[in-house]
Legacy VTK file of the C-alpha trace (Angstrom):
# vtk DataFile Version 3.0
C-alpha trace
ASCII
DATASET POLYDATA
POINTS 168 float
145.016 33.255 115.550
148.238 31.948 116.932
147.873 30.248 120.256
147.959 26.097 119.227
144.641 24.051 119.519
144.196 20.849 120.353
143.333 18.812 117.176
140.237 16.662 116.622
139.409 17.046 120.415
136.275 19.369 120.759
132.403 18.013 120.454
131.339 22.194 119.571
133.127 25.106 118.880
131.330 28.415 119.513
132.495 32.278 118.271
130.472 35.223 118.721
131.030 38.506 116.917
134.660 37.612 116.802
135.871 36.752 113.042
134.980 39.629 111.247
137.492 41.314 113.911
140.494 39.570 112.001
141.857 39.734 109.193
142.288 36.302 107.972
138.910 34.458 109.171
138.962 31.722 106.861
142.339 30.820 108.430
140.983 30.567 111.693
137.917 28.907 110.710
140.039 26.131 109.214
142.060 25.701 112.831
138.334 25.759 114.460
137.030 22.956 112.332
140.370 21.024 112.613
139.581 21.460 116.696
136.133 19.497 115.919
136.023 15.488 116.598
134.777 14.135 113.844
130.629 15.130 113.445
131.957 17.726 116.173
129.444 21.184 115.526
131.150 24.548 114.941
128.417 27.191 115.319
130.018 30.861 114.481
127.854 34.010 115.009
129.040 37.222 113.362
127.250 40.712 112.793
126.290 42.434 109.926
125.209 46.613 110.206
123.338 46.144 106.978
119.823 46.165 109.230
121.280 49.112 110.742
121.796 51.054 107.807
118.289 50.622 107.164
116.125 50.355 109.970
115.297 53.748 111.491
114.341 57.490 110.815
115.107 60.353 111.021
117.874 60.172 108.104
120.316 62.009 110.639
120.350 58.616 112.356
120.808 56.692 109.323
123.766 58.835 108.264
125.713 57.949 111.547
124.936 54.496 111.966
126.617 54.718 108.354
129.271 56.819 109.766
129.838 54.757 112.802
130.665 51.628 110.687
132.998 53.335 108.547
134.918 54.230 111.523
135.003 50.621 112.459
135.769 49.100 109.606
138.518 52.087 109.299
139.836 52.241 112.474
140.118 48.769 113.502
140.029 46.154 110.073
136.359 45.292 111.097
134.427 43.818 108.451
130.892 45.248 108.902
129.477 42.848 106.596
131.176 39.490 107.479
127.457 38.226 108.939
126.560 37.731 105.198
129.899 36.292 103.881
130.235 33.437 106.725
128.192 31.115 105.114
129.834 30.579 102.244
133.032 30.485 104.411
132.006 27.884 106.584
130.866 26.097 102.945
134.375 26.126 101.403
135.527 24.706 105.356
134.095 20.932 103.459
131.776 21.027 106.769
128.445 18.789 106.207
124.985 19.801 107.134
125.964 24.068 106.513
122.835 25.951 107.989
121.871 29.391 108.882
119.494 32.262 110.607
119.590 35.759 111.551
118.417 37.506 113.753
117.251 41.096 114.359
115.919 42.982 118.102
114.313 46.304 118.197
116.818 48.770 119.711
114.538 50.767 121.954
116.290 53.792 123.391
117.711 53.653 126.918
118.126 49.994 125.985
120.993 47.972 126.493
121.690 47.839 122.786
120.967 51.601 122.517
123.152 52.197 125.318
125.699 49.525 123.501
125.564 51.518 120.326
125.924 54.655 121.960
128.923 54.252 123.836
130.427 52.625 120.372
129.313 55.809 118.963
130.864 58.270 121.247
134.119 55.832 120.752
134.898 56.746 117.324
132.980 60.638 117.570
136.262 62.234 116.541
136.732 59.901 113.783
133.821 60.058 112.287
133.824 64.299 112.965
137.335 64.270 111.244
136.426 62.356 108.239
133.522 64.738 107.825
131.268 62.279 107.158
128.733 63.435 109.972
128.201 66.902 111.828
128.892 66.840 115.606
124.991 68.016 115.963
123.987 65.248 114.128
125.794 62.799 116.176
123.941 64.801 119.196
121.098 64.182 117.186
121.557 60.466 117.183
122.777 60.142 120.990
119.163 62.000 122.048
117.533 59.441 119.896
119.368 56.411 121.924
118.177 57.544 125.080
114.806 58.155 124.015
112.041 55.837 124.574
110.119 56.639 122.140
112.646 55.546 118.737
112.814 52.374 117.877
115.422 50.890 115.414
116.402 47.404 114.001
119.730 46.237 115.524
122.619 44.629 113.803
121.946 41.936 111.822
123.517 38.682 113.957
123.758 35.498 111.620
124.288 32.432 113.025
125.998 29.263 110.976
126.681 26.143 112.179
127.943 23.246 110.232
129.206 19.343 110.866
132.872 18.188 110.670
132.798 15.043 108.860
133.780 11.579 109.809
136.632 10.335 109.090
LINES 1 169
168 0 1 2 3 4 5 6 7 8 9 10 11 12 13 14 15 16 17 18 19 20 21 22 23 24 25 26 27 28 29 30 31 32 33 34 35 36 37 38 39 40 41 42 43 44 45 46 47 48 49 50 51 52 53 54 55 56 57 58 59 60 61 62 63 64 65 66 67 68 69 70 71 72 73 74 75 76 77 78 79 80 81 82 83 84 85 86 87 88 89 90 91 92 93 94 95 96 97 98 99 100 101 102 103 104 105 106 107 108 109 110 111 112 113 114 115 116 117 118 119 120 121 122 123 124 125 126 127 128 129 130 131 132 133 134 135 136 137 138 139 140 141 142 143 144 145 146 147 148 149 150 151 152 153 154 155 156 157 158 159 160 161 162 163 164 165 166 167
């Protein structure tokens, strides 16, 4: 956000899962585009819990995942929902040739993103126990289903957006 960047000298600029983390994004995006030769790429990937919210039974699961990102977005100025917003921020950027895709994985349990989401989970536990927004048997609940096999659920939404600096 603060360290200088060299202007007008990069062909691509890549972030992952790193705007929605501050609290000016369209700030940065603006010193990541002016980084960009000209027709330099920026391609910025940023999550979005919204397929979590959704994606799995029983509701006890549901209910923390919801929990969980509350925490986050509480606890740290994460904004759970930037995956959806990028685009239009890379839009307002002036970048040329704006496109975008999600994508979705199945989090199996005992996966890496189960075992990803549950050590995010147990992370913020005390939080989200404090706030009263989920029982401490329900967030058992949820860490049995993680290591399970058997459950299935869709993972955070990543959206990927890539746009074009212009010539000069």
């Amino acid at each position: 956000m603060a360290d200088p960047l060299p202007t007008g000298q990069f062909d691509l600029v890549h972030t992952r899962w790193v705007l929605a983390w501050l609290p000016t994004p369209q700030q940065v995006l603006a010193r990541l585009v002016a980084a960009l030769r000209p027709v330099g790429w920026l391609l910025v990937e940023e999550g979005d819990l919204v397929t979590l919210y959704h994606s799995a039974t029983p509701e006890s699961f549901l209910k923390v995942a919801r929990a969980f990102g509350a925490a986050l977005a509480t606890l740290s100025g994460l904004d759970i929902f930037y995956g959806r917003r990028v685009y239009g921020d890379m839009w307002a950027q002036g970048l040329a040739e704006v496109g975008a895709e999600g994508r979705v994985c199945m989090l199996h349990g005992g996966g890496a993103n189960s075992r990803w989401l549950r050590l995010s989970i147990e992370r913020v536990r005390a939080r989200m126990v404090d706030a009263k927004t989920v029982s401490n048997t329900e967030i058992e609940e949820t860490l049995a289903l993680l290591d399970d096999p058997a459950f299935a659920a869709l993972s955070p939404l990543t959206m990927a957006v890539w746009g074009r600096r212009l010539a000069r």
